[in-house]
C-alpha positions, -999 to +999 in steps of 0.1 A: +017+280-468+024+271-434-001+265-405-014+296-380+008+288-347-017+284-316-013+304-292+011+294-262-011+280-231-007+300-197+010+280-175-012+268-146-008+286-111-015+268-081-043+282-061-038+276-022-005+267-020-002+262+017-035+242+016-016+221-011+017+213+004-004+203+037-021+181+012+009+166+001+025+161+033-003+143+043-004+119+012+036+117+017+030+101+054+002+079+040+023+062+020+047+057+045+025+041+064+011+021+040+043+009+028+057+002+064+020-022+070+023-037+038+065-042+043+053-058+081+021-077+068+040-096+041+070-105+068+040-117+093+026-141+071+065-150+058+069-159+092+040-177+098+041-198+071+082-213+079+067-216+112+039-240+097+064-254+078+094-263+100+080-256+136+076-295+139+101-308+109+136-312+117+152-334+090+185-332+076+174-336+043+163-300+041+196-287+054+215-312+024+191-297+000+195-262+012+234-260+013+232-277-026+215-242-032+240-223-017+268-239-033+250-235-069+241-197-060+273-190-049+293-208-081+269-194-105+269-160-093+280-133-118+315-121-118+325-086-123+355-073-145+387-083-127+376-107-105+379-142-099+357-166-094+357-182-060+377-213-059+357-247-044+374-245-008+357-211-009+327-213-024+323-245+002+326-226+033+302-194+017+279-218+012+285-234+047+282-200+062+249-193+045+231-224+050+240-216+090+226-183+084+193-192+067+188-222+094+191-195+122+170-172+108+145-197+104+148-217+137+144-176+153+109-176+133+099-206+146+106-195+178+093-159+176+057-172+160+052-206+174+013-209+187+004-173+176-008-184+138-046-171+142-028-138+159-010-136+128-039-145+108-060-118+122-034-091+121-025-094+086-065-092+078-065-061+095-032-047+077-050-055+044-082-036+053-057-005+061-033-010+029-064-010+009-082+024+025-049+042+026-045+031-010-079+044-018-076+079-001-040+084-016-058+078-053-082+103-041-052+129-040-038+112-073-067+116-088-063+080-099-097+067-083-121+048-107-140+070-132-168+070-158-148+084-189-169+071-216-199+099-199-175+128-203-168+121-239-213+128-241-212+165-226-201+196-245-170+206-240-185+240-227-206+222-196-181+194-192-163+214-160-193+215-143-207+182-155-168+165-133-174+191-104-208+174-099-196+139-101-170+149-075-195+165-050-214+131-054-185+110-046-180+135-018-217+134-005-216+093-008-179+091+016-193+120+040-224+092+043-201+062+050-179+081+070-209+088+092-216+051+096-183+040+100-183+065+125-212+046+143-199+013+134-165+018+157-185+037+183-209+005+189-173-017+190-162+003+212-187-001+234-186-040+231-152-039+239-143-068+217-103-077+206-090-094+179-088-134+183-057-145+204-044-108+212-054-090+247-037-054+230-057-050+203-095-044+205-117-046+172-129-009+169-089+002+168-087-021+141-118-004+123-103+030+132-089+036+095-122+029+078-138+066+090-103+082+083-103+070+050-138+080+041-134+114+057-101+121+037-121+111+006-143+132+012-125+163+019-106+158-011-134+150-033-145+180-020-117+202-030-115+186-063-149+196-066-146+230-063-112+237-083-128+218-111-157+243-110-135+270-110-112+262-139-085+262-111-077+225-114-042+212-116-036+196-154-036+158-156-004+142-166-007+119-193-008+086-179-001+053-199-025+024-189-005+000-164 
């Protein structure tokens, strides 16, 4: 005898639509912008550190050992279906013309961040704070944040809806407070009108700037979660394998 088939599940309708894609657009340009900080941050400190490294060292050694690479990259490189390898007169002068290429590019750093290391230092500090705020209000939307799971699995089923729409209007109420002090926290900078160590452009409470944002996005999006959880009206969570 076979099983009694359940019932098909109503497919989930979302509620504000326009409110959502807004949402989304949003999150779409916050990863953008993270991504762009995070691309620019990790050529910053790139650059800094070849400047460390060769701003005062100029031996001919390195450019021996660095052509040895080419040469081995270049011979060892994987060939496609139908075509040759490169003979040695060739793979010579690729190897020439890459060695000349990488010494450019590195004399140009040296060049482009020679005395500005603590500039460098300081602005990648502040591209970290913002990677890791934008991160934390694009979790918010992908509903991805930190939870207490094991508390769910303690309420009924029945009460468990309103049991995660409480938890959310806590989460909201604590990043409405912290966005209210950040708030404070860059209007006192501002007033001190301090800048970041060896820049004249950029002063410390621009710096702070995405600290309130990213509370206040929190919060709104807490918020929302909040009440579509209360509702029922919540979008289904994908199944997600641990990473």
């Amino acid at each position: 005898m076979s099983a009694p088939l359940e019932p098909p599940t109503a497919a989930w309708t979302p509620t504000f639509p326009r409110i959502r894609r807004v949402d989304h657009v949003w999150y779409q340009l916050e990863r953008w912008l993270c991504g762009g900080m995070f691309l620019v941050m990790a050529l910053l400190v790139f650059g800094s550190v070849i400047n460390d490294s060769f701003g005062t060292r100029r031996e001919w050694t390195d450019v021996a050992a660095l052509f040895g690479l080419c040469v081995l990259g270049v011979r060892t490189r994987a060939v496609k279906d139908g075509e040759a390898a490169p003979s040695w007169p060739r793979a010579l002068a690729l190897a020439a013309a890459a060695t000349a290429v990488v010494i450019g590019l590195v004399l140009a750093a040296v060049w482009l961040f020679e005395g500005h290391s603590i500039m460098i230092q300081k602005l990648a500090l502040v591209m970290m704070i913002w990677v890791a705020l934008l991160g934390a209000s694009m979790a918010t939307y992908e509903r991805s944040h930190l939870s207490l799971e094991f508390g769910e699995k303690v309420w009924p089923l029945k009460v468990l809806h309103v049991v995660k729409a409480a938890a959310h209007g806590v989460a909201s109420g604590f990043c409405l407070a912290a966005f209210l002090l950040s708030v404070n926290l860059v209007a006192s900078q501002r007033q001190l009108g301090v800048t970041i160590e060896d820049t004249e452009w950029l002063a410390l409470w621009q710096a702070f700037l995405v600290v309130p944002y990213a509370f206040g996005a929190m919060a709104v999006r807490f918020l929302a979660q909040a009440a579509t959880v209360a509702t029922g009206k919540d979008e289904p969570l994908e199944e997600r394998l641990p990473t």
